[in-house]
C-alpha positions in Angstrom: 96.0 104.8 80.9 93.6 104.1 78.0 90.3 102.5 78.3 89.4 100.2 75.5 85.5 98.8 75.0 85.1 95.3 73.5 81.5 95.6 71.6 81.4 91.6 71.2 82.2 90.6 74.7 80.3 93.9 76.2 83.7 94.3 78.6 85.7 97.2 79.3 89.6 97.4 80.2 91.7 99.4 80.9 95.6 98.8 79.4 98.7 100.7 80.0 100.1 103.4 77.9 103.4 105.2 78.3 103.7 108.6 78.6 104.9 110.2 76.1 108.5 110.7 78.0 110.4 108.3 79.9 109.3 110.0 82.8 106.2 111.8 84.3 107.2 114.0 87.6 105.0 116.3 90.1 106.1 119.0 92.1 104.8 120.7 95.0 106.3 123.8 97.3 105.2 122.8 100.8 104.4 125.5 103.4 106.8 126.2 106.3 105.1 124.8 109.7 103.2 121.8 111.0 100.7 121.5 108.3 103.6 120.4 105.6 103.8 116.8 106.4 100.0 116.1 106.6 100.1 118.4 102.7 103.0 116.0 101.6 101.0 112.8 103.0 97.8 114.1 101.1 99.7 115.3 97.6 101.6 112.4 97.3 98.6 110.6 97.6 96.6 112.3 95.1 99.8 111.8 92.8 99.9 108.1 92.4 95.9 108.2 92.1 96.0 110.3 89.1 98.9 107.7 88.0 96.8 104.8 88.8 99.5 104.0 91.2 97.6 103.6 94.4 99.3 100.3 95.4 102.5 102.4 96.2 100.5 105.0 98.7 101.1 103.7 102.0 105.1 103.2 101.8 105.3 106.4 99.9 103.3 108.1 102.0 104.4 107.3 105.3 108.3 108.1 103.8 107.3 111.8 103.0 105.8 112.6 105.8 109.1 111.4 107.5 111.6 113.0 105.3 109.6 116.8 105.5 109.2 115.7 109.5 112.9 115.3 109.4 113.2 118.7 107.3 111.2 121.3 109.7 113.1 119.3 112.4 116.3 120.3 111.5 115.2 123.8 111.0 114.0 124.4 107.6 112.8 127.2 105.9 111.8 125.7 102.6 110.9 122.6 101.7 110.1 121.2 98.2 108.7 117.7 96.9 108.5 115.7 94.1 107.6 112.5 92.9 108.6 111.1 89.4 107.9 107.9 87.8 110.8 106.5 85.1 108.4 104.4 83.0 111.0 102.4 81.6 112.3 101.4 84.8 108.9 100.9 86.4 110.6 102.7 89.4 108.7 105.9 91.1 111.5 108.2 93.1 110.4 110.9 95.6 113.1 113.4 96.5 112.3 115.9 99.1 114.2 119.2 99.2 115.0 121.5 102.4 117.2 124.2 102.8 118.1 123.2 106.2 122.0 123.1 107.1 123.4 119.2 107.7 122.9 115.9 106.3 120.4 113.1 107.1 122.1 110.3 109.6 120.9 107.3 110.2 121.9 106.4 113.6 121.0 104.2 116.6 117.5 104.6 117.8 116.6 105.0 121.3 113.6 102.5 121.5 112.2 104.5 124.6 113.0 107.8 122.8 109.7 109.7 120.6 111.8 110.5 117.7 114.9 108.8 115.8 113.5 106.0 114.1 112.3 107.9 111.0 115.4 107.2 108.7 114.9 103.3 109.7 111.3 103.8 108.4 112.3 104.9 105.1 115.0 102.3 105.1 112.4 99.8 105.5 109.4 101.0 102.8 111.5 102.0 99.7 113.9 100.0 97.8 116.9 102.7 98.1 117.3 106.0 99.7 120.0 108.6 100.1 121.5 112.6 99.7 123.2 114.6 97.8 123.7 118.4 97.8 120.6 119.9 96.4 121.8 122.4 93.0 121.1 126.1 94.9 122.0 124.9 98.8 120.2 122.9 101.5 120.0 119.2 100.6 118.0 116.5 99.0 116.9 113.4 100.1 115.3 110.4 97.9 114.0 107.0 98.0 113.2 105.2 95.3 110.1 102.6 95.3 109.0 99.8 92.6 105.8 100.1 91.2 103.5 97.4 92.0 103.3 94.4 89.2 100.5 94.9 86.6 98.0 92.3 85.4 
């Protein structure tokens, strides 16, 4: 982003520049344990603020804190984020990597049961999701969000 001052009006705006890629990306290695989703939730946030992005926080938010939930659930050691924004596309993806054994399912929930519905969640806030095989092992799991319309 660029801010640009108008001396004969007095105004200042702000206008959007592309990066000088197609894509901008950021990465973070989350800790093992409990603290992870509540470091996801607070990274990712911190993310789309630096990307002037902020209309995307909640949905994204709330999705990685489910997919690392899911991770440590299923019994990950590692677990790897990151968020990248194809500019030309005007589509941000987060993929979250574990190396946890199995594959996300998306199954029935048990409306009395605590746990179950996250998958339906992420369903429901991004615009596509899925998993494939992550390159070394484990898995990865991504969902894709469209970045709010611009002024």
């Amino acid at each position: 982003m660029r801010t640009i001052s108008d001396e004969k009006t007095d105004t200042t705006m702000t206008e959007r520049v592309p990066p000088a890629e197609e894509r901008i990306f950021a990465f973070r290695q989350l800790p093992p344990g409990p603290t992870a989703p509540g470091e996801a939730r607070e990274w990712s946030a911190k993310v789309l603020a630096r990307w002037d992005l902020t209309g995307l926080a909640d949905d994204l938010q709330t999705v990685v804190t489910e997919l690392v939930t899911n991770a440590l659930r299923a019994g990950a050691g590692a677990v790897h984020a990151l968020i990248e924004w194809r500019w030309g596309t005007d589509t941000v993806e987060l993929q979250v990597w574990d190396d946890a054994p199995g594959r996300p399912q998306l199954r029935q929930p048990d409306f009395v049961a605590e746990t179950g519905r996250g998958l339906f969640i992420v369903e429901a806030l991004s615009t596509a999701w899925g998993h494939h095989p992550g390159a070394d092992g484990g898995k990865v799991v991504w969902a894709r969000f469209t970045t709010p319309a611009r002024p």
